[in-house]
N, C-alpha and C positions, 0 to 999 in steps of 0.2 A: 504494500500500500504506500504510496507516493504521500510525501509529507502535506499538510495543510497551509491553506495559506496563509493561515496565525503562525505557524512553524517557521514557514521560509520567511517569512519578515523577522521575527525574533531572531533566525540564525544569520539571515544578511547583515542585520545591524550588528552579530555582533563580530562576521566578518569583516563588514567594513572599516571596526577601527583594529579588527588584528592585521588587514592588510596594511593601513595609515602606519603600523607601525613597522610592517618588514617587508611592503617595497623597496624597491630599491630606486634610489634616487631618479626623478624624470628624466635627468639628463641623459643616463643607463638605460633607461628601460624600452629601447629600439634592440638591445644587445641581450639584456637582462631583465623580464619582470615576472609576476608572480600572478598568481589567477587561481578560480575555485571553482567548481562544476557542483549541481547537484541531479544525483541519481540516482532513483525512486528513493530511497530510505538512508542513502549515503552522503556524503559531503567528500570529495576529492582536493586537495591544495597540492599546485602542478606549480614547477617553474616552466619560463616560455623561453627560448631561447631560439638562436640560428640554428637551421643545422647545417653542419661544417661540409656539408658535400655543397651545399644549394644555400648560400647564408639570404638568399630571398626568402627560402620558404621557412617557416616557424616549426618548432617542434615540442611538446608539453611533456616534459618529465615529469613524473609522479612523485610527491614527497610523503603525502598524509594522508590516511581515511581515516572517516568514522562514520559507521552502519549502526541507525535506533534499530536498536531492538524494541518494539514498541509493549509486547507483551511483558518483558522483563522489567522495561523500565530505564534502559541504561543504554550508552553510546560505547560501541565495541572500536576500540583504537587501535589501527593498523601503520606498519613502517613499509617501504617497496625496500626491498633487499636485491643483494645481484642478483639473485638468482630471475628475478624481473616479476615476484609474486608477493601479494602481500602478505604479511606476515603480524599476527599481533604484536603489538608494544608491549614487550617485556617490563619495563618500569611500573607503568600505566594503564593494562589492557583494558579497563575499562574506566567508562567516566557517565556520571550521574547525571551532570549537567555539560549541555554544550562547550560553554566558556572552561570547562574544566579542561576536555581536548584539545582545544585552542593554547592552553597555559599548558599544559605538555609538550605541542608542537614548536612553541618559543621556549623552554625551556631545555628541550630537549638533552639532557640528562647524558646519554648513553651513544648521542650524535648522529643518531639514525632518519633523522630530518634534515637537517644541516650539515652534516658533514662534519 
């Protein structure tokens, strides 16, 4: 079941000030910037980057999920590892409230978001 749209507004707002705080500078972000998809029950945060064969065309690396569980109650939080699949957040695997996954993904502990 796809989120409501009480949902997606509570979780844009409170995207929009986690982006305000870890784009990366305007001047950068033709090179380097950051973006968030949602889908059905997920929330994905991608950096946007060239890709080095075709620096025309753009390309979205994965940094973060987190899938409601809606019958549980809770936000299941995911890291993209090499292996190119996600994989729960060991620190973190889950979070109660949205803003709790967000304060992981900037804190990120263990560097599995940032590097």
């Amino acid at each position: 079941m796809a989120f409501t749209t009480q949902e997606i507004s509570t979780i844009e707002a409170s995207l929009a000030n986690f982006m305000l705080k870890r784009r990366p500078p305007e001047e950068i972000r033709d090179g380097l910037d950051l973006g968030y998809r949602l889908e059905d029950q997920s929330v994905i945060i991608y950096l946007i980057r060239p890709y080095f064969r075709d620096p025309s065309r753009k390309i979205e690396e994965p940094i973060a999920k987190t899938t409601y569980n809606r019958k549980a109650g809770h936000w299941k939080i995911y890291c993209m590892r090499a292996d190119m699949k996600w994989h729960e957040y060991p620190p973190h695997p889950e979070a109660v409230f949205f803003e709790e996954f967000l304060a992981s993904v900037d804190e990120d502990k263990l560097g599995c978001f940032w590097g």
